[in-house]
N, C-alpha and C positions, 0 to 999 in steps of 0.2 A: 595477302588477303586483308583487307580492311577491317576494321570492327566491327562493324554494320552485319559483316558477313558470318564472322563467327557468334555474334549474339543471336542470328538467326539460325543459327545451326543449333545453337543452344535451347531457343525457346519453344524448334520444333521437335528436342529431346524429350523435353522436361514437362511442354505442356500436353497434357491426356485430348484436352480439345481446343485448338490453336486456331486461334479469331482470325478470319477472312481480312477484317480489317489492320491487326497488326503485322501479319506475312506481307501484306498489300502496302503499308507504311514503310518496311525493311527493304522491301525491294525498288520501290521507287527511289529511296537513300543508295543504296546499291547500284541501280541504273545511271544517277550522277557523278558518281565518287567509284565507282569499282574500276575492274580490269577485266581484263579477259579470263584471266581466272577464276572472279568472282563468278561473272557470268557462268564458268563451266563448274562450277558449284552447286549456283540455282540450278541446271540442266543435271546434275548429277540428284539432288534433291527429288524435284520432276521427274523422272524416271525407276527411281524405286517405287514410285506411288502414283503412275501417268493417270490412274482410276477416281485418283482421290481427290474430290473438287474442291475441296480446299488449296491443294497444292496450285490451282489454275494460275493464280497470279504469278506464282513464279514465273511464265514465259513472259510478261510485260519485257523486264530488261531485253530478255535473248530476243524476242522479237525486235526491237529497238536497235539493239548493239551486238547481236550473235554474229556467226560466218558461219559457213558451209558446212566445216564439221557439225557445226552443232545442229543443224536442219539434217544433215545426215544422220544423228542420231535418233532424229524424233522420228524421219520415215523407219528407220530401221525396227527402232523398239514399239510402234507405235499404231502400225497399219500391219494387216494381217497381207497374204500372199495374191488378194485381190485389188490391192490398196485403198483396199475402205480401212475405217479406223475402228482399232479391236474394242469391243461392247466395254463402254464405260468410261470411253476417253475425253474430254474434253474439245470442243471443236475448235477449239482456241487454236488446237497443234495447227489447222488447216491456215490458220490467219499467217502463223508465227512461220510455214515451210513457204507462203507467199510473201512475204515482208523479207526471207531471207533467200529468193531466188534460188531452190532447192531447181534443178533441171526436170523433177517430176511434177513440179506442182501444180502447174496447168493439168494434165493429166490425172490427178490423183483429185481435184476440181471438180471434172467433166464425171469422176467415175461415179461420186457425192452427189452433183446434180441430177444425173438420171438414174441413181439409185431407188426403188422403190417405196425400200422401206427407210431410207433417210428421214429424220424426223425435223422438225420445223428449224431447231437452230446449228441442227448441221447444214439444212440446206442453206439458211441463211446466210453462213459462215463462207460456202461453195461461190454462190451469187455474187456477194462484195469480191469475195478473192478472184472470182472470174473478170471483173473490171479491171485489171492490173497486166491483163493480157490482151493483144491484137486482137484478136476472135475474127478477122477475118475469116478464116476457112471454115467458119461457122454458122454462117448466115443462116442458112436454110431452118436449123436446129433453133435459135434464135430466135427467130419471125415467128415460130410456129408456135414456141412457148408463151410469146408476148400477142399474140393475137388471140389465144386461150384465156386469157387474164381478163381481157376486157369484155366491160359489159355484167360484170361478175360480181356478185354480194363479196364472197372468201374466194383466194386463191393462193398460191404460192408466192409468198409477199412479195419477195425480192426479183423476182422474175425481172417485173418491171425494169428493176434499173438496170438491166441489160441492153435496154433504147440505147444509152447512149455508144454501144456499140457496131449498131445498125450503121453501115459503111455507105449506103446509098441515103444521101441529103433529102429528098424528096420523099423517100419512105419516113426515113425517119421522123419529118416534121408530120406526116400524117398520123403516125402513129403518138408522137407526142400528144396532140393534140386530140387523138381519140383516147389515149390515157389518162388526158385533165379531164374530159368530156366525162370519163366512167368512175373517174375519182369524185367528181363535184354532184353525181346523181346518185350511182347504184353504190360505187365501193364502202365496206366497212370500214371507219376511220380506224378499225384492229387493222388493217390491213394496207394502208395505203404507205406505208415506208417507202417500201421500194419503188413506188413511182413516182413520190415525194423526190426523191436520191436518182433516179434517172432525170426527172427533168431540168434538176439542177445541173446536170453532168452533160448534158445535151446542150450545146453552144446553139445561140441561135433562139428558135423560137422555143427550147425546152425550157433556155433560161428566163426568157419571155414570163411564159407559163408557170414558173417554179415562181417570181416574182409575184406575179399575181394570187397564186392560191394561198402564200405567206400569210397574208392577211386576211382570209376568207375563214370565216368563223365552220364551214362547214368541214373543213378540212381539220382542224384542231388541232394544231400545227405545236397549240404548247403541251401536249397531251405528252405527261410521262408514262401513264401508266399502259400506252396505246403504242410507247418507244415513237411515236414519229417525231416527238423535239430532238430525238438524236439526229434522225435521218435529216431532219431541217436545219440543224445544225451543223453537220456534215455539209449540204449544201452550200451556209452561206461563208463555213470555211475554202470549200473549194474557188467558190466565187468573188474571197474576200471582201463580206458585206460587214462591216466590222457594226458591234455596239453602237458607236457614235452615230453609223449610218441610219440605224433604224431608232434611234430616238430624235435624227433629223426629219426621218420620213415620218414620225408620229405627229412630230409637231407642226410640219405642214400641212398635216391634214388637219389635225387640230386649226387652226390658221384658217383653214382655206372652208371653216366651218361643219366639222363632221358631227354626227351626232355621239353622247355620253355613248351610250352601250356602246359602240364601235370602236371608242376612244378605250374603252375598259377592255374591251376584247386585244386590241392592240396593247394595252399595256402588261395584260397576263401573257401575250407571246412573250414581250421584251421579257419579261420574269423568268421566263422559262428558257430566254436564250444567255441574260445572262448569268441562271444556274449553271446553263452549258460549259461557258466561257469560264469559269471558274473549277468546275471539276473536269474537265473533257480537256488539257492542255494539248491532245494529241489527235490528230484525224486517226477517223477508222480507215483509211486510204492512202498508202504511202507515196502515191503520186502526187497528195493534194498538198497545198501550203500551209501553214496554221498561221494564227494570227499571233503580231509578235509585239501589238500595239501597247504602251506601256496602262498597266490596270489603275494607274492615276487618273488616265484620260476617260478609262470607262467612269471611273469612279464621277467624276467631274457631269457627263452628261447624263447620269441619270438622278444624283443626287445634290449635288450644285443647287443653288438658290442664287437668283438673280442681284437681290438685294440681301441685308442684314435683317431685313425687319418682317421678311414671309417667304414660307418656305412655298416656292411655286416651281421645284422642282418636279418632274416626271414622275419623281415615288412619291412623291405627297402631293401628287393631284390624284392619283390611285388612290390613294386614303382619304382624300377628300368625296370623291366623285362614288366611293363606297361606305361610307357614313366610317370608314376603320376597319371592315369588313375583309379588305384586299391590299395587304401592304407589303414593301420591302425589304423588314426588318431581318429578318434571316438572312437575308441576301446583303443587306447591308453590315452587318456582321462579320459573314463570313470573308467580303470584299475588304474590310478594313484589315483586318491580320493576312489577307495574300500581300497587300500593299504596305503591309510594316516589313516583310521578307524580302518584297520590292527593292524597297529602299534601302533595307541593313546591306543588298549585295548589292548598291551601286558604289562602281570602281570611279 
């Protein structure tokens, strides 16, 4: 057992109300440096308190690094006798028994999504983890739910991103395309994730689509507080659209003469993607790839300055073009000490 391990066993003795963010610091250290052991420690941890949402980060590692046993244990302790999850569990269990190919988890999935009284981020939890499955034999169920979405102020967010498992090509781009259609008029930007998240997932003309409302101010794609910078982020990890890409794409339109506001609404996505980039190092999707491009190169394309004598970088045209209003100073900040860890661990 590492130290890491026993300090955190210690600090959830001793402390009466034990900070979300330092359990979350222990275990990330732990996820790097443990063993199997460690891991069956956090999962030991986790289980005498499955209710206690502090304890939630503990599954980060085990979903990461667990096996079988330890997904056998969460369905066991964790799901009452209809395999819903007993009042007060964390949905996270649902993410962590799909991340570790548990043989019920499809199943235990399907039971959360047409649960009735599932509440918003269990169903959520159901949705993404249903994307990690064929769903063929499921068309019908499928179609029916995403055909219900559209057209629609609110609905069940993540629904959407179920498109990208519609098996027939042709439907599929129709409905794509009636779910950009219902995103860019009626949908709530609270609500537009998961179609956000399906159409980047939908090769073809989803990714098309996904491309395009990136930069559509009505979609508000940097929206933290709306969660849909995750889900756009998500996408342009699956798609591998890195940092550099979209401060390329800003500046040719910049270039090819776009107007200030547009230029400023494109520079608060870039804000907002590379918040992403910086704290999200992992897809919410274990099929997706993450980006492994070294954070010198981010650093360089959006802070860089051409010459020594004006800063005409990307984050100080944002300060410029907002009288100082709208800058990158936190993000800048935060980028420089990821990029001193960068470096202290190059071999």
């Amino acid at each position: 057992m590492i130290t890491q391990t026993r300090r955190l066993i210690t600090y959830l003795k001793i402390s009466g109300h034990p900070q979300n963010s330092i359990i979350s610091s222990y275990v990330k250290a732990i996820d790097q440096l443990g063993s199997q052991e460690d891991l069956q420690v956090l999962l030991d941890l986790f289980l005498k308190q499955p209710d206690n949402y502090k304890y939630t980060d503990l599954l980060y590692a085990i979903k990461r690094r667990g096996n079988k046993a330890m997904a056998n244990a969460l369905v066991k302790h964790c799901f009452d006798d209809q395999l819903l999850l007993k009042k007060g569990i964390t949905e996270e269990v649902l993410d962590c028994i799909t991340w570790l190919e548990h043989p019920q988890a499809e199943a235990i999935l399907w039971r959360h999504f047409h649960h009735k009284k599932t509440d918003y981020s269990i169903h959520q939890a159901a949705c993404i983890g249903l994307l990690h499955f064929d769903l063929s034999a499921h068309q019908g169920v499928i179609l029916k739910a995403i055909e219900a979405c559209i057209g629609k102020n609110l609905f069940d967010e993540f629904v959407p991103a179920l498109v990208c498992k519609v098996t027939d090509v042709a439907k599929r781009d129709e409905l794509v395309e009636r779910l950009y259609e219902s995103g860019s008029t009626v949908t709530s930007t609270d609500c537009n994730g998961g179609i956000v998240l399906g159409l980047a997932l939908s090769s073809g003309r989803g990714e098309e689509l996904f491309k395009k409302l990136f930069w559509d101010e009505y979609w508000e794609v940097q929206g933290g507080g709306t969660g849909t910078n995750t889900f756009a982020y998500t996408g342009l990890q699956y798609l591998q659209i890195t940092i550099q890409d979209l401060c390329r794409q800003i500046q040719a339109d910049i270039d090819s003469g776009q107007d200030d506001q547009q230029t400023i609404h494109q520079l608060r996505v870039l804000r907002a993607m590379l918040s992403c980039r910086m704290r999200r190092p992992y897809s919410l999707l274990k099929f997706s790839p993450v980006f492994t491009d070294s954070l010198l190169n981010v650093y360089a394309s959006v802070f860089s300055w051409s010459t020594p004598h004006k800063d005409d970088s990307l984050a100080g045209l944002a300060s410029k073009l907002t009288q100082g209003k709208f800058n990158f100073y936190k993000e800048k900040i935060e980028l420089q000490l990821k990029i001193d860890k960068e470096i202290l661990e190059i071999r």
